[in-house]
C-alpha positions as CSV (number, residue, x, y, z in Angstrom):
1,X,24.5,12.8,-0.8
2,X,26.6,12.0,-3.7
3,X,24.9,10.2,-6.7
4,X,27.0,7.0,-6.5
5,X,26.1,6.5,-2.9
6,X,22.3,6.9,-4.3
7,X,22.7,4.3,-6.6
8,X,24.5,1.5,-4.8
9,X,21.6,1.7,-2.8
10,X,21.8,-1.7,-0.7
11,X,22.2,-4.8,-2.8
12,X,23.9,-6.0,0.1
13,X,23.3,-5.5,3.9
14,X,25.9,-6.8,6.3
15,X,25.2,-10.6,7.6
16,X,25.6,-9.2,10.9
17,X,22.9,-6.7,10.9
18,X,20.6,-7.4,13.4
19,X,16.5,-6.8,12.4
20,X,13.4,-6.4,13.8
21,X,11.0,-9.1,13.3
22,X,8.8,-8.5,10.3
23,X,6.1,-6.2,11.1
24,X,2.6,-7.4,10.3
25,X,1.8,-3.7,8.6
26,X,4.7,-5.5,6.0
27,X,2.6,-8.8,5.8
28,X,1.2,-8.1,2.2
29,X,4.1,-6.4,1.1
30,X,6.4,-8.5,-0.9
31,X,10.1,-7.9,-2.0
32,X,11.1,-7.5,-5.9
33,X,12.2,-4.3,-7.8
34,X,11.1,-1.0,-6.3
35,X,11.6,1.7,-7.5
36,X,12.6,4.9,-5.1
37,X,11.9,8.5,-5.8
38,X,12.2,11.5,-3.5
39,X,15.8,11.1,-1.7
40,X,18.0,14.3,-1.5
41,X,19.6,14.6,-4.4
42,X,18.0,12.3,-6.6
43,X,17.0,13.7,-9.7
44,X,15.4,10.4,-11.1
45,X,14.3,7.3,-9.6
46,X,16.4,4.7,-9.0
47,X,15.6,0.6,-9.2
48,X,16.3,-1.5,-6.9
49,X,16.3,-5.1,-6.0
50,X,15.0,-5.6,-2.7
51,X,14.5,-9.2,-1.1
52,X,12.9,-7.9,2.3
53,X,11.3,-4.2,2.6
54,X,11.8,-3.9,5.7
55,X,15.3,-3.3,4.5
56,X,13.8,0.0,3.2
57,X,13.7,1.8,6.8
58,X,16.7,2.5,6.8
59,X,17.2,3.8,3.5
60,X,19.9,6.8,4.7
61,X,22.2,3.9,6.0
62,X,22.0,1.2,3.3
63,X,24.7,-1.0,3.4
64,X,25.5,-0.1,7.3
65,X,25.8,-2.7,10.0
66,X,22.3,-1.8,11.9
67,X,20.6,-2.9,14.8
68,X,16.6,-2.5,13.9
69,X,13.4,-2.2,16.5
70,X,9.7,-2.4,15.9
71,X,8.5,0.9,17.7
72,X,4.7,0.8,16.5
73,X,3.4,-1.4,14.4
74,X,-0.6,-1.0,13.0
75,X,-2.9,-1.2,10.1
76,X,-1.2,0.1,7.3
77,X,1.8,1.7,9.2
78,X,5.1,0.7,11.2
79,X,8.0,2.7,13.1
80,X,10.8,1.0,13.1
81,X,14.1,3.2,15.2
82,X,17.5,1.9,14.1
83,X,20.9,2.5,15.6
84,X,24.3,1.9,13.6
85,X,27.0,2.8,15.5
86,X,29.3,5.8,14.6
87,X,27.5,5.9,11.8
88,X,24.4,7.4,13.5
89,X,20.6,6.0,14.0
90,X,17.8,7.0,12.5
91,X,13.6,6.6,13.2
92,X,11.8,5.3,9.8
93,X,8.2,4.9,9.5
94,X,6.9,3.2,6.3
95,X,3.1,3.6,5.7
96,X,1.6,0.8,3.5
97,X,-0.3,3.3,0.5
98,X,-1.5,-0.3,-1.2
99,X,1.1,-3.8,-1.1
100,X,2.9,-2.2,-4.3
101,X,3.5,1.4,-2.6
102,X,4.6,2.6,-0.1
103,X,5.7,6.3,2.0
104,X,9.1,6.0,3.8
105,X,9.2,8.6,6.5
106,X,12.9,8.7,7.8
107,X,14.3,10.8,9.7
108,X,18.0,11.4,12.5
109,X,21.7,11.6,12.2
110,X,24.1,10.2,9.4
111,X,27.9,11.0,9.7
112,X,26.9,13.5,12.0
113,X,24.7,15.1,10.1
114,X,21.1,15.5,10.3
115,X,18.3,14.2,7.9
116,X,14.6,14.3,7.3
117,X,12.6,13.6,4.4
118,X,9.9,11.6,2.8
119,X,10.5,9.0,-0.2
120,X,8.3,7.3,-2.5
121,X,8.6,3.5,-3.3
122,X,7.1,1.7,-5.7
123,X,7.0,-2.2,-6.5
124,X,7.4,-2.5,-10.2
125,X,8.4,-5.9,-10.7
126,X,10.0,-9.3,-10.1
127,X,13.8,-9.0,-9.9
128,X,16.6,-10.2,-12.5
129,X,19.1,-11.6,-10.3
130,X,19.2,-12.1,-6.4
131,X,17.5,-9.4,-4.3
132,X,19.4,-8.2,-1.4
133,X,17.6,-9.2,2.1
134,X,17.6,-8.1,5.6
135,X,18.9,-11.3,7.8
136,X,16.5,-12.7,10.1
């Protein structure tokens, strides 16, 4: 993954993007600037605006044109499987470590190539400008 993919990120997500409701292990869990550590190839954590978290499941296709859906949703965790087209699908669960942290398991197939790992996200703020947001 090439550093400038890593830190575009996904200030903006396609209007069209379909999503999942949002899951009630997200219901204390607010948007702002999070900060991301753990991705391949990320050598430092990265910032990031981010107006709905739920946003953060699919973190391997930011920016892609997504369909999302709820899999399992309880407690402190959710599942959430996504699909985007040619551009592959993936299966995300984000487990809810306290409303300012959270573990984003992701894992399945982008540009037909596989992925799996864990990242790290960490609320650490309000944003400056307008965060980017999943469409409801």
């Amino acid at each position: 993954m090439q550093k400038g993919v890593i830190l575009a990120f996904m200030t903006v997500l396609p209007a069209t993007a379909l999503v999942a409701a949002q899951p009630s292990a997200l219901a204390n869990v607010a948007g702002g600037l999070w900060e991301i550590s753990g991705a391949p190839g990320m050598h430092a954590p990265v910032r990031q605006c981010v107006g709905n978290v739920l946003a953060l499941a699919q973190y391997e296709h930011r920016g892609r044109n997504c369909s999302r859906s709820v899999i399992s949703d309880n407690g402190s965790a959710t599942k959430i499987n996504y699909k985007c087209g040619p551009a592959g699908f993936g299966e995300t669960e984000l487990e809810v470590i306290t409303p300012r942290s959270l573990r984003i398991s992701t894992q399945g197939i982008s540009d037909q190539q596989p992925f799996n790992y864990v990242l790290q996200a960490r609320r650490v703020g309000e944003c400056t400008k307008a965060p980017a947001s999943a469409p409801h």
